[in-house]
C-alpha positions in Angstrom: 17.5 -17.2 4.1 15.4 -20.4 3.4 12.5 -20.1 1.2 10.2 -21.3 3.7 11.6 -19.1 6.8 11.5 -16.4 4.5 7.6 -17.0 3.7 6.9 -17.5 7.8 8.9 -14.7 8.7 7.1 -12.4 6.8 3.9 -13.4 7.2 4.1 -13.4 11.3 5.3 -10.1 10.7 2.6 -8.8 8.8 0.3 -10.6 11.1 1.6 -8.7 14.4 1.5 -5.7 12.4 -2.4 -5.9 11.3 -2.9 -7.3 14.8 -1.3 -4.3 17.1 -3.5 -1.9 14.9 -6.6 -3.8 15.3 -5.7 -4.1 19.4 -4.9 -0.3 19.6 -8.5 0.4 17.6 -10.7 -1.7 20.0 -8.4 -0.1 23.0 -9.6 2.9 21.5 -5.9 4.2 21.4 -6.3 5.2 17.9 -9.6 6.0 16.3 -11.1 3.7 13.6 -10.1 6.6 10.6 -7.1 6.7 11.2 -6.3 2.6 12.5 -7.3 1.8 8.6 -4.6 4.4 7.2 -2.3 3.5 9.3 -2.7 -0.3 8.6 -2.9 1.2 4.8 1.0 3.1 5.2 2.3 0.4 7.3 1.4 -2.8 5.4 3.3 -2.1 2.3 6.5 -1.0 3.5 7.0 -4.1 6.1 5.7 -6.5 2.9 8.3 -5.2 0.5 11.2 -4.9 3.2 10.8 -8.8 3.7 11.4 -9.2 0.2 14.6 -8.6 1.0 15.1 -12.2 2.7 13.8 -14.4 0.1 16.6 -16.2 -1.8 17.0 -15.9 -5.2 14.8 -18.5 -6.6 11.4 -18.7 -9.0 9.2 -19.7 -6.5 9.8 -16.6 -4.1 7.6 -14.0 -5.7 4.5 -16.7 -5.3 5.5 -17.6 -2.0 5.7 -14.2 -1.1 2.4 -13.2 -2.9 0.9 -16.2 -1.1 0.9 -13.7 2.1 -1.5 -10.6 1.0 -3.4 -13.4 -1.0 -4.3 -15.3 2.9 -5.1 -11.4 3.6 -7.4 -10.4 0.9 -9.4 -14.3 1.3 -9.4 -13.1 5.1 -11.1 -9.7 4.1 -13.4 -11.1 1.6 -15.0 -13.8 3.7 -15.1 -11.2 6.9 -16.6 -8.8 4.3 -19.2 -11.1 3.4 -20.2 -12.3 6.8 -18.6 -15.4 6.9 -15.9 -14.6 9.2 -16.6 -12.5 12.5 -14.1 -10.2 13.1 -15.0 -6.7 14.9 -11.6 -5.8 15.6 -11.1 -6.0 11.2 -14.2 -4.5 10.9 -13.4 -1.3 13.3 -9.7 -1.0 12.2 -10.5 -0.8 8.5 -14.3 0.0 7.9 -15.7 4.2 8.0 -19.1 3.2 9.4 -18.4 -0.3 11.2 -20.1 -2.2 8.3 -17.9 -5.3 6.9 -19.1 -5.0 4.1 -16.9 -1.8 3.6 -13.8 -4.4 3.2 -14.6 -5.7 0.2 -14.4 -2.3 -0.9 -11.1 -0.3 -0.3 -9.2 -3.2 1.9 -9.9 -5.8 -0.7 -8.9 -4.0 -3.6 -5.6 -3.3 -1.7 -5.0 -6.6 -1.5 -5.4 -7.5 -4.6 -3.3 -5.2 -5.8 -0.4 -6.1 -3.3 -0.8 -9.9 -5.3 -0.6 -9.1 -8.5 2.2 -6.8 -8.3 4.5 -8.9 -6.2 3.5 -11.5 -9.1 4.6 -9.5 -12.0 6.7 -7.0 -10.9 8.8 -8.7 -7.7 12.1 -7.2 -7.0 13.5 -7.2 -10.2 11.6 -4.6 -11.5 11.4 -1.0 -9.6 7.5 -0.2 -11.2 5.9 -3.1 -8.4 7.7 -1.7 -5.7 7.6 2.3 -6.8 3.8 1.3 -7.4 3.0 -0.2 -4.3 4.5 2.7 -2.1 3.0 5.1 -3.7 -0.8 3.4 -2.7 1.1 3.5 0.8 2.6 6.0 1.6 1.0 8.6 -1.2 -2.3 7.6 -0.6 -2.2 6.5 3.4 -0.9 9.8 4.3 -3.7 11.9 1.9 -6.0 11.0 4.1 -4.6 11.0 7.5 -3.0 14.6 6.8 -5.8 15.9 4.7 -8.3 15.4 7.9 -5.8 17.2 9.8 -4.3 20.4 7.9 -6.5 23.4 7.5 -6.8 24.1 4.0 -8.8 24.6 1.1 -11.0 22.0 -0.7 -9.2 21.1 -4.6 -12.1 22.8 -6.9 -12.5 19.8 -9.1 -12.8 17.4 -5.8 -14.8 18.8 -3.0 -14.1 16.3 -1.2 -10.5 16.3 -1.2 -7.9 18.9 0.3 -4.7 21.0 -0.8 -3.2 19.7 2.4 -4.0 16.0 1.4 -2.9 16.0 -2.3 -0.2 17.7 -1.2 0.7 14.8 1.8 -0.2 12.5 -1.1 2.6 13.7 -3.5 5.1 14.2 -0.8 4.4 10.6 1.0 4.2 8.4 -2.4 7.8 10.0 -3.3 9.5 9.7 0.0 8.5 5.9 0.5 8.9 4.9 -3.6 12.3 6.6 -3.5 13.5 5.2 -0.1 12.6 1.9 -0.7 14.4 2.0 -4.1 17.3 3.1 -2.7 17.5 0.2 -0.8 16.5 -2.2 -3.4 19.3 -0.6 -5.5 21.9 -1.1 -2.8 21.7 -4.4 -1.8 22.0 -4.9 -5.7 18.6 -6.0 -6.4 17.8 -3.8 -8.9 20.9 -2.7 -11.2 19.7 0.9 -11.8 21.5 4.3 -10.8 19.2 5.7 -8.3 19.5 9.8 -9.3 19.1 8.4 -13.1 15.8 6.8 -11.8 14.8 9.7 -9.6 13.2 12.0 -12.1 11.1 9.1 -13.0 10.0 8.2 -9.8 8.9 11.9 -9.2 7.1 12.2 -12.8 5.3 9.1 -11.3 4.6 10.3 -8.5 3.1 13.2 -10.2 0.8 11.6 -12.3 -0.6 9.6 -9.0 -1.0 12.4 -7.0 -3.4 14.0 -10.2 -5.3 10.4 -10.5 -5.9 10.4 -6.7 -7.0 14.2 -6.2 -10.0 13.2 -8.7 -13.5 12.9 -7.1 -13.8 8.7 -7.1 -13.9 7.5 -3.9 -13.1 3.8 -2.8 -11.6 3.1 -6.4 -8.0 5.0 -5.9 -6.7 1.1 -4.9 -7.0 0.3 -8.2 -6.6 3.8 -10.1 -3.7 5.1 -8.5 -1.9 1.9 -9.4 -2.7 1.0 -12.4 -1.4 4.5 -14.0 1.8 4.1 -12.6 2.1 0.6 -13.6 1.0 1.8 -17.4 3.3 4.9 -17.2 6.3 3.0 -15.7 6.3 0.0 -18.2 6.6 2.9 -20.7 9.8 4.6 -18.5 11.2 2.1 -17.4 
């Protein structure tokens, strides 16, 4: 596929995406909890999938990055007040404050940019990274609420149920997505001699995320598997 159809494609379908979730919110279909995890799981997968259409040239990573970066300047400046957006505001704030975006949904951006930029599809650590924040760390939260159990002693505030949802989610998305990647031949790897290192990253992110910081596991979760993986892979 063209470079530029590439970059439009995906970035009308990460458009739809965000906008479906922020039309279901203000329907009050979904609730405003779970509308910013879901946009959390969703984002990444759909992002790195479209990977898949940009040829092989040095521009593509930028190009591609170019999409969460319009994102992240969307959530800053609606964050700040410049922009008015209710529907962002309900889909991915707790309280309904925008200031709450420059928190969480801006650091998740950020990360998104950068990784595409140094990791792209030639390396699995972006992609393993980025599905871990996804799936692993989406899925904490929208299971956690939702599962009886007990709170983690060292984290009050955190659940057996949601670590647990957090291990299970980063590994199913990081390895399924790497499967892929690894057989359409974009990254020359043997995916069962890769496995145990996606699942000792996966371990080590589930252990950063069950810690009691809130709003920072955007940036926490990923940057240990980024420092781990460079090490592993």
């Amino acid at each position: 596929m063209p470079l530029w159809l590439a970059f439009f494609t995906t970035f009308i379908l990460s458009i739809i995406w965000l906008r479906l979730i922020d039309s279901l919110t203000v329907k009050g279909v979904i609730s405003k909890k779970l509308s910013r995890k879901i946009i959390h799981v969703g984002t990444g997968p759909i992002f790195v999938l479209c990977w898949l259409f940009f040829p092989e040239d040095p521009l593509s990573r930028y190009f591609a990055a170019i999409i969460p970066f319009l994102i992240t300047i969307q959530f800053f400046l609606i964050g700040i007040g410049v922009i008015k957006d209710q529907a962002s505001v309900d889909a991915m704030s707790r309280t309904g404050d925008p200031k709450e975006i420059l928190k969480g949904p801006f650091f998740y951006g950020v990360v998104f940019v950068l990784l595409t930029i140094l990791f792209w599809r030639e390396s699995p650590i972006g992609i393993i990274a980025l599905m871990i924040l996804c799936g692993g760390d989406g899925f904490a939260d929208i299971i956690g609420r939702r599962v009886p159990s007990f709170a983690l002693k060292w984290s009050p505030g955190k659940s057996f149920a949601g670590t647990i949802s957090m291990f299970l989610g980063g590994l199913i998305f990081s390895s399924i997505l790497i499967l892929i990647f690894i057989k359409l031949g974009f990254i020359n790897l043997i995916f069962w001699e890769v496995f145990p290192k996606i699942l000792l990253l996966n371990i080590l992110a589930t252990i950063i995320e069950s810690l009691p910081v809130r709003d920072w596991d955007n940036i926490t979760v990923p940057v240990i598997v980024v420092m781990v993986g460079l090490i592993l892979f």
